[in-house]
MOPAC internal coordinates of N, CA, C and O (Angstrom, degrees):
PM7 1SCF
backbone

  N    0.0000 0     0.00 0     0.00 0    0    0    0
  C    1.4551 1     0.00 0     0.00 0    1    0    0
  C    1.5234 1   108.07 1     0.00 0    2    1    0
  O    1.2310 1   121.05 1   -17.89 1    3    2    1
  N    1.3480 1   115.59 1   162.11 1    3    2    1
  C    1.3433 1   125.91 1  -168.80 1    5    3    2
  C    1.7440 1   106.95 1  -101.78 1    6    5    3
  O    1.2310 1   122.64 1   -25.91 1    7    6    5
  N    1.3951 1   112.54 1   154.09 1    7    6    5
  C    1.6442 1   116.64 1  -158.48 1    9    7    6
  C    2.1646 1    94.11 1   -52.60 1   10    9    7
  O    1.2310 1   133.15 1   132.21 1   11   10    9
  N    1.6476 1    92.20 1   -47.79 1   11   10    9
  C    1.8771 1    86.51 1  -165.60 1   13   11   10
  C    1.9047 1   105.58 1   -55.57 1   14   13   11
  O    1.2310 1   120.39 1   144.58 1   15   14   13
  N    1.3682 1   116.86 1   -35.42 1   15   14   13
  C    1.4889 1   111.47 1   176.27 1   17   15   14
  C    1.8509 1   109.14 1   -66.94 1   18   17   15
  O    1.2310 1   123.05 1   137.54 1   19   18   17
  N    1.1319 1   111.76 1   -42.46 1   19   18   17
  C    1.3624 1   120.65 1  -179.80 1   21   19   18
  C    1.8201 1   109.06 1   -49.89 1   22   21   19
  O    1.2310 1   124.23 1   126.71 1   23   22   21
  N    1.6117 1   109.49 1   -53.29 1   23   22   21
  C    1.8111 1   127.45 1   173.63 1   25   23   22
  C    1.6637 1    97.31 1   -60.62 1   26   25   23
  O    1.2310 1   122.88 1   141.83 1   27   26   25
  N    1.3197 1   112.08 1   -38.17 1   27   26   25
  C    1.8671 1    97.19 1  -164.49 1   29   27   26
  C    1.5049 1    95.26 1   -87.73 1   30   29   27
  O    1.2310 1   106.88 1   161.09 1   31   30   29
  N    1.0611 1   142.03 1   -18.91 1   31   30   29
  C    1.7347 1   142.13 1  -171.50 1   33   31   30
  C    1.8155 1    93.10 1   -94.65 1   34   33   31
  O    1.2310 1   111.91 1   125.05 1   35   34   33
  N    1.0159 1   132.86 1   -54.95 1   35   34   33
  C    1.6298 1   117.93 1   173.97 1   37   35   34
  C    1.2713 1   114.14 1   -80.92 1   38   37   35
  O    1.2310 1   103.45 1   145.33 1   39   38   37
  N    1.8774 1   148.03 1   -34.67 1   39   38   37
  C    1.2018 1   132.82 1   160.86 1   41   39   38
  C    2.0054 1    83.07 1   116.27 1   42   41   39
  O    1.2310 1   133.06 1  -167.50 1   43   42   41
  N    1.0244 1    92.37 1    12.50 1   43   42   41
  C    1.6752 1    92.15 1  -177.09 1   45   43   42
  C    2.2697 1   106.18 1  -110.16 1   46   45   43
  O    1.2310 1   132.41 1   -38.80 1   47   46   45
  N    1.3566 1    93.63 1   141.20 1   47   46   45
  C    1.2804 1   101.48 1  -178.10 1   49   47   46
  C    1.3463 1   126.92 1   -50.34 1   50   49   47
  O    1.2310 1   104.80 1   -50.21 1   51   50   49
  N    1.5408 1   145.70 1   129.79 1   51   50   49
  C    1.7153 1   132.30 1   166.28 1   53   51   50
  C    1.6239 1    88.91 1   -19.90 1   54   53   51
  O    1.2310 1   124.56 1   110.12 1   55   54   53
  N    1.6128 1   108.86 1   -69.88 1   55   54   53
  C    1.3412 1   113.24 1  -141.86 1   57   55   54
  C    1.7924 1   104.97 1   -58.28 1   58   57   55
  O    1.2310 1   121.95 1   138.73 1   59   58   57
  N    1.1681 1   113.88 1   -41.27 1   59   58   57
  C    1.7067 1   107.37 1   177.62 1   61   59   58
  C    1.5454 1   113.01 1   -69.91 1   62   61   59
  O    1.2310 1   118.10 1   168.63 1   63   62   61
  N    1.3254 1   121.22 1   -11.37 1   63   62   61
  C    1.4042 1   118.35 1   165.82 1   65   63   62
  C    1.3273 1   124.99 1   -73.74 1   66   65   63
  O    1.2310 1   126.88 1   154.88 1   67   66   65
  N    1.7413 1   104.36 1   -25.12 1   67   66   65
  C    1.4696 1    92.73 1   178.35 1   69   67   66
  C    1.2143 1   110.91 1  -105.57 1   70   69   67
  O    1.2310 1   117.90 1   177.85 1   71   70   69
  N    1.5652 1   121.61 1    -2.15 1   71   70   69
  C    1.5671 1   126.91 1   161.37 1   73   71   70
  C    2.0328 1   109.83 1   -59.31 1   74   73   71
  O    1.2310 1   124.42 1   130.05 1   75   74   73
  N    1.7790 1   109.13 1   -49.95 1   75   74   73
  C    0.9825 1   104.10 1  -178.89 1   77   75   74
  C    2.1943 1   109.50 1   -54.84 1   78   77   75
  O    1.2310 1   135.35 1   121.89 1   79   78   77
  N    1.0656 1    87.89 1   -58.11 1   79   78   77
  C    1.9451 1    99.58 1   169.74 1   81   79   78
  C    1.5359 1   107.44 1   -28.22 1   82   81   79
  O    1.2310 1   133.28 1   131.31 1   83   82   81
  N    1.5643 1    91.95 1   -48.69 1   83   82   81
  C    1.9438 1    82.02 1  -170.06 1   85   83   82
  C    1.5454 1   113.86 1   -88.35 1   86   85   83
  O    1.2310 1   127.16 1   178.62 1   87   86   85
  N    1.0544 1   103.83 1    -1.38 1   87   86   85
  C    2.1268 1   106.30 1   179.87 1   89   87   86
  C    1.7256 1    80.39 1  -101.20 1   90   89   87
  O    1.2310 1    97.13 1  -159.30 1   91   90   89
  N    1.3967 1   158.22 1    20.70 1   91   90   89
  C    1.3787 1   143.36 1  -147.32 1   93   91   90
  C    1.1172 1   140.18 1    -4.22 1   94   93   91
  O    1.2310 1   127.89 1  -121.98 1   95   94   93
  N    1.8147 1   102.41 1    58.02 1   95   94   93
  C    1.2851 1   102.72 1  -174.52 1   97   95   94
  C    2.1602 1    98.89 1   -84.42 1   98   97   95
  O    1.2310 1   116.26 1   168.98 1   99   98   97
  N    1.0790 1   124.72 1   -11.02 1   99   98   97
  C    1.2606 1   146.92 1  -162.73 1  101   99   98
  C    1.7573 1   121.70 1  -130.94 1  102  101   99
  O    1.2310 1   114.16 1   -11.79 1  103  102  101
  N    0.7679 1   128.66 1   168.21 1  103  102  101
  C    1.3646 1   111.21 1  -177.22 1  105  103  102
  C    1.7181 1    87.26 1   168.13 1  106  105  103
  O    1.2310 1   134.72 1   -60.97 1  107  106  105
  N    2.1241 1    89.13 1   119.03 1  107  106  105
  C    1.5518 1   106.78 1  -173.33 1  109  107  106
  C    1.6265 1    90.65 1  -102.52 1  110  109  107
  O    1.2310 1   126.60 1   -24.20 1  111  110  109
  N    1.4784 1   104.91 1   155.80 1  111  110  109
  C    1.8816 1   119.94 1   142.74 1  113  111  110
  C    1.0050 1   112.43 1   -75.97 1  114  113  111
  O    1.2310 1   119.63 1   -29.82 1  115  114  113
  N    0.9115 1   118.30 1   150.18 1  115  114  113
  C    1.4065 1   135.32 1   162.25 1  117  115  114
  C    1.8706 1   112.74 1   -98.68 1  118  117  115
  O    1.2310 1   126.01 1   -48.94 1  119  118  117
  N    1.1101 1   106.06 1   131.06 1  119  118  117
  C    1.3690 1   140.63 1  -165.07 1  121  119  118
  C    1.8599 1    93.58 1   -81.02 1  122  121  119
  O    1.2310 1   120.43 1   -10.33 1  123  122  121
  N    1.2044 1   116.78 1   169.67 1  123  122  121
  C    1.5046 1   143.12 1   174.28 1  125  123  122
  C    1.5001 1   109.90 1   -64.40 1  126  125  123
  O    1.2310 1   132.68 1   143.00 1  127  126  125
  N    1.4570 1    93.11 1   -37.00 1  127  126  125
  C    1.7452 1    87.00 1   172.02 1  129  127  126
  C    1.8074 1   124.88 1  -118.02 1  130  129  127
  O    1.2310 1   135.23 1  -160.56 1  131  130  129
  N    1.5355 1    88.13 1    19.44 1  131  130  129
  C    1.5493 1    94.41 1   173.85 1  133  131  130
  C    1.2050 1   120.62 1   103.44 1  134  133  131
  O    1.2310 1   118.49 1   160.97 1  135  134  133
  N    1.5905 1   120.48 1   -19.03 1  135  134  133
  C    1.4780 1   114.56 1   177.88 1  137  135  134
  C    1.3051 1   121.80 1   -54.64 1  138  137  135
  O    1.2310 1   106.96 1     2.82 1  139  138  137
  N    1.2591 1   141.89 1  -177.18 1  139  138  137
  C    1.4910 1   154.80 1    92.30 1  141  139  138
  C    1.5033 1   111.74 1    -8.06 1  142  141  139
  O    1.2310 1   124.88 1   -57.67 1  143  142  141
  N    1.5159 1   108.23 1   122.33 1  143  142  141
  C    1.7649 1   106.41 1   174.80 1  145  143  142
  C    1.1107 1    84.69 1  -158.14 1  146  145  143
  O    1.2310 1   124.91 1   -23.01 1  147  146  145
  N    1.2378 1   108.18 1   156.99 1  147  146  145
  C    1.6351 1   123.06 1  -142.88 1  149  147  146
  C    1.8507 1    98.67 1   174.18 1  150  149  147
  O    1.2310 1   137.45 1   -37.22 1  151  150  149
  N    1.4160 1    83.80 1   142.78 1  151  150  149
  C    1.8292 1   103.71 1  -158.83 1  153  151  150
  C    1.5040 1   107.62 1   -95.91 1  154  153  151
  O    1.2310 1   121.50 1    14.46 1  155  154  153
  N    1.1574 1   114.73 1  -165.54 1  155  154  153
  C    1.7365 1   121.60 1  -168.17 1  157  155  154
  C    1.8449 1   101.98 1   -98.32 1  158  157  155
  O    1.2310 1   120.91 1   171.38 1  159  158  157
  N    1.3518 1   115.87 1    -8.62 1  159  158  157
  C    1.1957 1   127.33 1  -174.52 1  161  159  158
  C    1.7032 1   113.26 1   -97.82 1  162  161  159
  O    1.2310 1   130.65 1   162.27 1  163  162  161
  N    1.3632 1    97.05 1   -17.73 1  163  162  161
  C    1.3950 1   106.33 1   168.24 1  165  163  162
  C    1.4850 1   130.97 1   -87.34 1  166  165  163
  O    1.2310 1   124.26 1   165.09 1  167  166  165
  N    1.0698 1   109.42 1   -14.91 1  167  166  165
  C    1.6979 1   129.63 1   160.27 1  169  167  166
  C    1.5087 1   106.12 1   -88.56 1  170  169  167
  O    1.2310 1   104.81 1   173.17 1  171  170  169
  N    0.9564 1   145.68 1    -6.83 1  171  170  169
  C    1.5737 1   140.30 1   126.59 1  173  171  170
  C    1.0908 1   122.54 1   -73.39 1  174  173  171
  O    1.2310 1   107.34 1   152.17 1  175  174  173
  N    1.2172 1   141.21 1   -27.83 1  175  174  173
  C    1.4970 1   123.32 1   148.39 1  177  175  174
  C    1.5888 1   134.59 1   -62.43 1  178  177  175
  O    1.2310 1   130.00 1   135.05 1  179  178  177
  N    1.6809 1    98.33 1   -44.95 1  179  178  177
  C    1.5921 1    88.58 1   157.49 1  181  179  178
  C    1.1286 1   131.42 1   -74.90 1  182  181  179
  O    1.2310 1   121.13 1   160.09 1  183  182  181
  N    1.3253 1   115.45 1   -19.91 1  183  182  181
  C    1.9607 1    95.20 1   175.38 1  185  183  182
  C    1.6203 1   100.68 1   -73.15 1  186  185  183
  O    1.2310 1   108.47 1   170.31 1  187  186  185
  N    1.2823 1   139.16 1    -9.69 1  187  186  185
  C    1.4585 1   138.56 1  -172.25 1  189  187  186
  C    1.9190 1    89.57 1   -75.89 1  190  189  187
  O    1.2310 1   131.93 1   134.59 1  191  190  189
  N    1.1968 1    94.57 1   -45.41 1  191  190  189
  C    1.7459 1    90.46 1  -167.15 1  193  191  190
  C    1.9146 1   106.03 1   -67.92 1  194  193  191
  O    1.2310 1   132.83 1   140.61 1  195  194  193
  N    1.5575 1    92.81 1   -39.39 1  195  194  193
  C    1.6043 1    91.62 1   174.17 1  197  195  194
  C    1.3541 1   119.91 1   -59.48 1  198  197  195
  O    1.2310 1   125.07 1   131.52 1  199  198  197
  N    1.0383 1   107.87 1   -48.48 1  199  198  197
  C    1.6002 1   120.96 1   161.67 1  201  199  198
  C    1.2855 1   121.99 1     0.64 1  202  201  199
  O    1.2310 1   130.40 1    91.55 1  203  202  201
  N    1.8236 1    97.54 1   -88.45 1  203  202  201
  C    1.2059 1   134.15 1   145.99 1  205  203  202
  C    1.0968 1   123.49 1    10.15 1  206  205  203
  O    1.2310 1   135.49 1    69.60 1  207  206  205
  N    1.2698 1    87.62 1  -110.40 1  207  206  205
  C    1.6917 1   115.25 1   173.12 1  209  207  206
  C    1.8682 1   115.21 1   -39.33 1  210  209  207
  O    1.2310 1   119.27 1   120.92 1  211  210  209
  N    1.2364 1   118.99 1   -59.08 1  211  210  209
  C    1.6008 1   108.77 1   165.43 1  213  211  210
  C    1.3756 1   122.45 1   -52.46 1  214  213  211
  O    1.2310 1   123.98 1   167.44 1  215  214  213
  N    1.2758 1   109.98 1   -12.56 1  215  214  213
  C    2.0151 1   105.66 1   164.59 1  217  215  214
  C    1.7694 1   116.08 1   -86.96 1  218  217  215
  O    1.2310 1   125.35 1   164.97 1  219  218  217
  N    1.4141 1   107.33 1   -15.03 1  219  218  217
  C    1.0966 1   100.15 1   170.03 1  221  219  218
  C    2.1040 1    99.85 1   121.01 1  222  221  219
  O    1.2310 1   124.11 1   165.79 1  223  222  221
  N    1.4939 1   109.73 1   -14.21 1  223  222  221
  C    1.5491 1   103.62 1   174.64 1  225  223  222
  C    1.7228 1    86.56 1   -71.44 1  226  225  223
  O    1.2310 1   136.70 1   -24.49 1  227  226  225
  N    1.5321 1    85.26 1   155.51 1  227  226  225
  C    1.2650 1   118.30 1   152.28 1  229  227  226
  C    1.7685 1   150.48 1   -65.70 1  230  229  227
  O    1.2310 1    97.30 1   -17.35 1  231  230  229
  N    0.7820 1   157.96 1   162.65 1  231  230  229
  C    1.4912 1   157.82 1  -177.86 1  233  231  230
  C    1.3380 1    98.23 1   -51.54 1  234  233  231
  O    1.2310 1   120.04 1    93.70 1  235  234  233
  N    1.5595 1   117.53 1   -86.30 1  235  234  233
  C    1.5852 1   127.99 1  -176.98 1  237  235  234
  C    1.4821 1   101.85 1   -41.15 1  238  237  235
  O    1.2310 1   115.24 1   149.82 1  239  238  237
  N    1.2248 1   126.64 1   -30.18 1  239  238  237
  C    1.6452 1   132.35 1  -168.60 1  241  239  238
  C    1.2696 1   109.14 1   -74.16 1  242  241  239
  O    1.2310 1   118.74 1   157.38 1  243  242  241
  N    1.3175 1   120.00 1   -22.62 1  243  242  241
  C    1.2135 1   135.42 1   175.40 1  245  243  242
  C    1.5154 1   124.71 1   -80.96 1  246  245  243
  O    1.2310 1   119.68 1   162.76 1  247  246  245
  N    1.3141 1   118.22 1   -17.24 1  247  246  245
  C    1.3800 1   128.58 1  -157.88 1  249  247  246
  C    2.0488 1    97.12 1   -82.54 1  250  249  247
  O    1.2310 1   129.39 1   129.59 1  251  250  249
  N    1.2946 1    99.51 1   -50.41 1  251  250  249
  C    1.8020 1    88.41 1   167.90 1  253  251  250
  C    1.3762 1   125.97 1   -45.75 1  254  253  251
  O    1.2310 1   118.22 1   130.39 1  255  254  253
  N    1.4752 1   121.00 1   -49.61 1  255  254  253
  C    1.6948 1   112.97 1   166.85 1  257  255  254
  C    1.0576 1   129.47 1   -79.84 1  258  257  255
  O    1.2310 1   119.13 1  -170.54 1  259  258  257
  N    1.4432 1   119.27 1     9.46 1  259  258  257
  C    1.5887 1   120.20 1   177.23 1  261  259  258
  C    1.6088 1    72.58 1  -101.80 1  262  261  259
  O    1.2310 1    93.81 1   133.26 1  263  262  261
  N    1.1357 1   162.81 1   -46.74 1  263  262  261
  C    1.5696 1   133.47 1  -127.08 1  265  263  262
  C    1.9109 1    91.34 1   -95.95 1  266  265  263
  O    1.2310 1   128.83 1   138.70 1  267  266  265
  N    1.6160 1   100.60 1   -41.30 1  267  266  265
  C    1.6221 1   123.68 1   179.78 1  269  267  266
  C    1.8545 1    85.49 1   -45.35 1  270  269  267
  O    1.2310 1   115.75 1   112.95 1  271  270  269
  N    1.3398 1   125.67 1   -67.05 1  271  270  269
  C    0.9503 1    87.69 1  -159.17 1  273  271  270
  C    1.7750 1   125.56 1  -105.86 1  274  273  271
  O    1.2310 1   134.70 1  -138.40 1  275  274  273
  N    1.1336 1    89.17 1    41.60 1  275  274  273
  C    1.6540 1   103.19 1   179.00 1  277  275  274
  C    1.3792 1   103.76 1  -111.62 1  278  277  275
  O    1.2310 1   118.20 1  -175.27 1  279  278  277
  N    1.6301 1   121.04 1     4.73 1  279  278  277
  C    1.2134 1   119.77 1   175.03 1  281  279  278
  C    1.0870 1   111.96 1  -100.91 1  282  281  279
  O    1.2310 1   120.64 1   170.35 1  283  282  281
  N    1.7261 1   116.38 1    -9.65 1  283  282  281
  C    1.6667 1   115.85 1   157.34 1  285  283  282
  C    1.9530 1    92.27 1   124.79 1  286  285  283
  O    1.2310 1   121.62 1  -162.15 1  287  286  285
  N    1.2913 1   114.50 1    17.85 1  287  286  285
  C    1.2032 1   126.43 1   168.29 1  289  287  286
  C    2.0326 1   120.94 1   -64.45 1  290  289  287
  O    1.2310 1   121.77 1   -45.01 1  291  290  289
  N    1.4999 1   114.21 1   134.99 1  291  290  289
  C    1.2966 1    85.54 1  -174.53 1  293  291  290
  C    1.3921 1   120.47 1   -85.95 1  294  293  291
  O    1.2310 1   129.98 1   170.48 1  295  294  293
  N    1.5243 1    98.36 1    -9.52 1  295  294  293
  C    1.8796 1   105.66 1   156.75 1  297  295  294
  C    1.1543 1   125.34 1  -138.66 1  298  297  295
  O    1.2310 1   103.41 1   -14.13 1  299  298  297
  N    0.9890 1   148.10 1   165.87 1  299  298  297
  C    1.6195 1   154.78 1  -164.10 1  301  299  298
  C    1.2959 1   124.84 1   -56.71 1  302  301  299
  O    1.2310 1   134.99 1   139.53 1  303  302  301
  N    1.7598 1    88.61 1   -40.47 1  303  302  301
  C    1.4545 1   116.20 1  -176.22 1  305  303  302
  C    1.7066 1   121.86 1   -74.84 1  306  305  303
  O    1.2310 1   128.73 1   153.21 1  307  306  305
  N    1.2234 1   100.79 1   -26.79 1  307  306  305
  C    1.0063 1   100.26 1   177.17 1  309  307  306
  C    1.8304 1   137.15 1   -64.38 1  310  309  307
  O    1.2310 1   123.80 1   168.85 1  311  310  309
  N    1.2590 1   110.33 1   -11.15 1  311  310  309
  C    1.4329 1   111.18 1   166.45 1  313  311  310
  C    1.3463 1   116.58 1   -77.08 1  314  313  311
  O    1.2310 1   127.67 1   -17.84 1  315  314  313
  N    1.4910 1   102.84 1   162.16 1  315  314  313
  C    1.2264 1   112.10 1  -176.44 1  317  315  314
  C    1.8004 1   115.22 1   -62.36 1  318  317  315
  O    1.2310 1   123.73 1   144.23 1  319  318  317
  N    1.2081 1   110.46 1   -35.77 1  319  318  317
  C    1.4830 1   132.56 1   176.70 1  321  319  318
  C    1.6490 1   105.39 1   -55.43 1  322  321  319
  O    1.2310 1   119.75 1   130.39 1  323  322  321
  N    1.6436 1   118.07 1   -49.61 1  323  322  321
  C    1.2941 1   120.72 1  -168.98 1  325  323  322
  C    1.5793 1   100.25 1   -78.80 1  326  325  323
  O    1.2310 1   118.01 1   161.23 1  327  326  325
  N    1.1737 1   121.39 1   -18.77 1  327  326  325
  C    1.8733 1   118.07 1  -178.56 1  329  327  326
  C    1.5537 1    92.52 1   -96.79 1  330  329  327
  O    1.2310 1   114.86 1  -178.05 1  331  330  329
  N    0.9343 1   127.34 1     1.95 1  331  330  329
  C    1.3024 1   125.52 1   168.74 1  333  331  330
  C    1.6224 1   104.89 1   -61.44 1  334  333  331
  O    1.2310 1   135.49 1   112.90 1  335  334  333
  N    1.2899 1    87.62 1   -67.10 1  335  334  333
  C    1.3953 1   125.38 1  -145.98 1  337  335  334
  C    2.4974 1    85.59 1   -62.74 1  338  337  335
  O    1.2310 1   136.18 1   119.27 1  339  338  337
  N    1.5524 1    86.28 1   -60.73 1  339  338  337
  C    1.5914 1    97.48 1  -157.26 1  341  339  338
  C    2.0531 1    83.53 1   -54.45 1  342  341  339
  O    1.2310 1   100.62 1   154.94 1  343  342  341
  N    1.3208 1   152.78 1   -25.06 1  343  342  341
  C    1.2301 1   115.58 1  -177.74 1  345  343  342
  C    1.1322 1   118.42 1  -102.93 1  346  345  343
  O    1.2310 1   125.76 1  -177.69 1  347  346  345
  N    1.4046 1   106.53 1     2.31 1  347  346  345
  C    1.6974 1   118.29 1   169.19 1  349  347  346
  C    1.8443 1   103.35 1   -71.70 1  350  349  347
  O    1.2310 1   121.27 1   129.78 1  351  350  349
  N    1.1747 1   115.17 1   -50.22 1  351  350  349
  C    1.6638 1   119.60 1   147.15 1  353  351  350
  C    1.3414 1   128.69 1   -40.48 1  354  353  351
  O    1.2310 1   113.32 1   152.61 1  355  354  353
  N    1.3378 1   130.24 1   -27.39 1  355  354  353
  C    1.5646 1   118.01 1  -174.93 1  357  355  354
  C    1.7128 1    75.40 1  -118.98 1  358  357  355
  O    1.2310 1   107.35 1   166.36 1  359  358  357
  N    1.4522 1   141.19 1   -13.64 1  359  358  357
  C    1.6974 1    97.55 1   178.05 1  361  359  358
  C    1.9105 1    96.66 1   -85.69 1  362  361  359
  O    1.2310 1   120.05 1   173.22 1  363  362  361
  N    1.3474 1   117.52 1    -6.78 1  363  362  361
  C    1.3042 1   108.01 1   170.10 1  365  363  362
  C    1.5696 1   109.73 1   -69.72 1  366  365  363
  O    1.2310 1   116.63 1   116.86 1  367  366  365
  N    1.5092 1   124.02 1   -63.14 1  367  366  365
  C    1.2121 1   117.06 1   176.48 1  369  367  366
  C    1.5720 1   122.49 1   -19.99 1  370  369  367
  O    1.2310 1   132.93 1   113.84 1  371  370  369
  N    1.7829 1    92.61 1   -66.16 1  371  370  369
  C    1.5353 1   107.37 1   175.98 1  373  371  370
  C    1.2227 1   119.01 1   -25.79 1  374  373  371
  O    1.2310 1   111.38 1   143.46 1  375  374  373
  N    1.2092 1   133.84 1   -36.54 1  375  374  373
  C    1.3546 1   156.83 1  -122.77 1  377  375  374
  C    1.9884 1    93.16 1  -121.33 1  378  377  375
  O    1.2310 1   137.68 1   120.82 1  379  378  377
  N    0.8449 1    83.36 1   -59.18 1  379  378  377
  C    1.7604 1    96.58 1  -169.43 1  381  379  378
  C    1.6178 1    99.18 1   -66.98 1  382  381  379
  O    1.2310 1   115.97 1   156.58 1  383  382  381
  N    1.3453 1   125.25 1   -23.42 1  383  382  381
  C    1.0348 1   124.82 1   168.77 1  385  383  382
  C    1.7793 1   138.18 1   -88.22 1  386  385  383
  O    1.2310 1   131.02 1   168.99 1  387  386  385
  N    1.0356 1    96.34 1   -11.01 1  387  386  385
  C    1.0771 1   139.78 1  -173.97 1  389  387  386
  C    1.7480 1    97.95 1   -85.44 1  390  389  387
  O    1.2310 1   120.55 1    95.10 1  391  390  389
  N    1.2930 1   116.55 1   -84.90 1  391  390  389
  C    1.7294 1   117.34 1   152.78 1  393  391  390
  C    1.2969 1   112.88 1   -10.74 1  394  393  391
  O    1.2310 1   124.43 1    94.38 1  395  394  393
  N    1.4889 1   109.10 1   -85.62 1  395  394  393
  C    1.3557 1   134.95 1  -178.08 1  397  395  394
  C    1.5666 1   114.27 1   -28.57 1  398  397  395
  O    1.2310 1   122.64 1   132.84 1  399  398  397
  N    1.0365 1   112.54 1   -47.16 1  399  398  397
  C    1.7379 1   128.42 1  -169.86 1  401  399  398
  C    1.4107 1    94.22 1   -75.92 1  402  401  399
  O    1.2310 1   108.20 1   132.89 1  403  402  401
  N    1.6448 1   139.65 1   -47.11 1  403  402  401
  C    1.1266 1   144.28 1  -125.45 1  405  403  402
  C    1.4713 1    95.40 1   -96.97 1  406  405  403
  O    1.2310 1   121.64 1   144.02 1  407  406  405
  N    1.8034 1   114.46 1   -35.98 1  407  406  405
  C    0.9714 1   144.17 1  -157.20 1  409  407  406
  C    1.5677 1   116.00 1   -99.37 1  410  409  407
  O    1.2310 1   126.40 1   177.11 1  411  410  409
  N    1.1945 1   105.31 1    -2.89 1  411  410  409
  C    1.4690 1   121.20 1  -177.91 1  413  411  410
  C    1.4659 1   101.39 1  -123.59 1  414  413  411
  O    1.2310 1   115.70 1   143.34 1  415  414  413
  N    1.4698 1   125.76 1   -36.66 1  415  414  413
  C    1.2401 1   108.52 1   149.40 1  417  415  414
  C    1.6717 1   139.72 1   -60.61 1  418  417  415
  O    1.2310 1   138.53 1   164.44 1  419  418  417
  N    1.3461 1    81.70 1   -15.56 1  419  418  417
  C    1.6998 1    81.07 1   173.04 1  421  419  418
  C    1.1386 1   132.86 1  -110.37 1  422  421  419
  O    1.2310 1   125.10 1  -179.33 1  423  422  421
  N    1.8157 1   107.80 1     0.67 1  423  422  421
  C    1.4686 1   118.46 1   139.25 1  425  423  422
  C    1.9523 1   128.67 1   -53.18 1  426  425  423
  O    1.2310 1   138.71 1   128.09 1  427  426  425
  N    1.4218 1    81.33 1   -51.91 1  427  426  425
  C    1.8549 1    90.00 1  -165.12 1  429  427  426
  C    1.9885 1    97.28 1   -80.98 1  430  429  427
  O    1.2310 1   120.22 1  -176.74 1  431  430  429
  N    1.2509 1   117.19 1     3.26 1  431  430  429
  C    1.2590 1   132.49 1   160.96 1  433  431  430
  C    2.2850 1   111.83 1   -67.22 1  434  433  431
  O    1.2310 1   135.92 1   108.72 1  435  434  433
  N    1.4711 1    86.78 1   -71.28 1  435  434  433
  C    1.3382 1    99.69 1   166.77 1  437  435  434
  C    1.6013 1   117.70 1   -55.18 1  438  437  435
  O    1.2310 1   116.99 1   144.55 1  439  438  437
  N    1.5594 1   123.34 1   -35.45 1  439  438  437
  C    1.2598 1   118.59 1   178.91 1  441  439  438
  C    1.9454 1   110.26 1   -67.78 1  442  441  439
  O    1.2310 1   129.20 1   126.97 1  443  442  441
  N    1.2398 1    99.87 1   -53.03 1  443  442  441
  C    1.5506 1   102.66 1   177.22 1  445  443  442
  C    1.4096 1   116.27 1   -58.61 1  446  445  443
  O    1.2310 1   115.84 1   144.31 1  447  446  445
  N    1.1718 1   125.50 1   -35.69 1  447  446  445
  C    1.4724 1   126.31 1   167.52 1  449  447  446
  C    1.5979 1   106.74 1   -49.67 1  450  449  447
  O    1.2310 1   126.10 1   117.35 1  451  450  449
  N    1.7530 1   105.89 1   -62.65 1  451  450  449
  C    1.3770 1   117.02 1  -175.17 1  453  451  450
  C    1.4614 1   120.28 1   -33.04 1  454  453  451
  O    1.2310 1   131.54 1   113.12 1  455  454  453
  N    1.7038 1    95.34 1   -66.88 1  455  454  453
  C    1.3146 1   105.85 1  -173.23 1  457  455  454
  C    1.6190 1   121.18 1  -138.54 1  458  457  455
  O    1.2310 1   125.15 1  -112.91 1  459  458  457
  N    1.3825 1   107.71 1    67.09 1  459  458  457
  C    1.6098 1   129.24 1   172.50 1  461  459  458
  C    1.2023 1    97.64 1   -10.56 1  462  461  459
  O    1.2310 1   113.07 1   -36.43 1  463  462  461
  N    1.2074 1   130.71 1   143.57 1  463  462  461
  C    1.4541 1   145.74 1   168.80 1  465  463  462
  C    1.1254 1   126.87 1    65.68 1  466  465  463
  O    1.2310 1   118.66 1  -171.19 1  467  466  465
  N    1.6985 1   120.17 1     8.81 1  467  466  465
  C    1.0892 1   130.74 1   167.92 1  469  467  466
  C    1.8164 1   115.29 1   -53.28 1  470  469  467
  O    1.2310 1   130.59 1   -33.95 1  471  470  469
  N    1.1693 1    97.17 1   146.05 1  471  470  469
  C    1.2576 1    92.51 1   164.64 1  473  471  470
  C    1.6663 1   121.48 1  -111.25 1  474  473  471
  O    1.2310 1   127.86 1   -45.04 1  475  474  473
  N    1.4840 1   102.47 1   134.96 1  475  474  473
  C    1.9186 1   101.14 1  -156.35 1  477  475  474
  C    1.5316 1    80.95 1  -128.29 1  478  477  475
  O    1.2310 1   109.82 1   -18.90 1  479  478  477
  N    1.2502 1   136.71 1   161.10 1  479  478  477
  C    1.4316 1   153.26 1   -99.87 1  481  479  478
  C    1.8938 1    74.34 1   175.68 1  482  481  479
  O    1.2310 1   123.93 1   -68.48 1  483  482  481
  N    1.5103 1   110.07 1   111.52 1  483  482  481
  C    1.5137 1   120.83 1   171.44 1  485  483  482
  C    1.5965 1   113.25 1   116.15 1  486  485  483
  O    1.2310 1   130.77 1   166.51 1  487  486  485
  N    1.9037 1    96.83 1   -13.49 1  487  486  485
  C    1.7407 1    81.58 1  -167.36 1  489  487  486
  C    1.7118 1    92.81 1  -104.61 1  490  489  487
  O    1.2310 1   120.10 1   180.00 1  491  490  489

């Protein structure tokens, strides 16, 4: 299939297909007349990368479950490299939440000081 059928079957741009191509998370043939051609196995790797990326991993973050599953894996996740990767991601989350909480207490801290008897929506 050609890159525009490849963008309309994952919901992903020409242009992010050939960005993914050029970091090699993907890798097209080239056809007789020069296009982009690209297989049925490659629309399972990019929606893995799209995936991805809408949870918040990154590009490079992505490169363990595209390789997991170009090694004949039935998901990305499944290597040891990609569970690497996914709790190095939730002890980051952890982390961001952790902030987050600390930082919202020490808003609705400043509000009650501010204005005693307010009424705030969470406490």
């Amino acid at each position: 299939m050609r890159i525009g059928e490849l963008a309309s079957r994952t919901g992903v741009s020409t242009r992010s297909l050939r960005y993914y191509e050029q970091h090699g998370l993907l890798t097209s043939r080239r056809g007789s007349n020069g296009y982009r051609e690209y297989t049925e196995s490659d629309v399972r790797l990019v929606s893995e990368i799209r995936a991805l990326l809408a949870v918040g991993f990154t590009l490079e973050d992505t490169r363990p479950f595209v390789d997991c599953l170009r090694a004949g894996h039935s998901t990305g996740g499944s290597c040891r490299e990609s569970v690497e990767v996914y709790e190095r991601k939730l002890a980051e989350i952890d982390d961001e939440i952790r902030v987050l909480l600390a930082r919202r207490a020490e808003v609705a801290s400043q509000l009650a000081s501010s204005c005693p008897g307010c009424y705030f929506r969470g406490e």
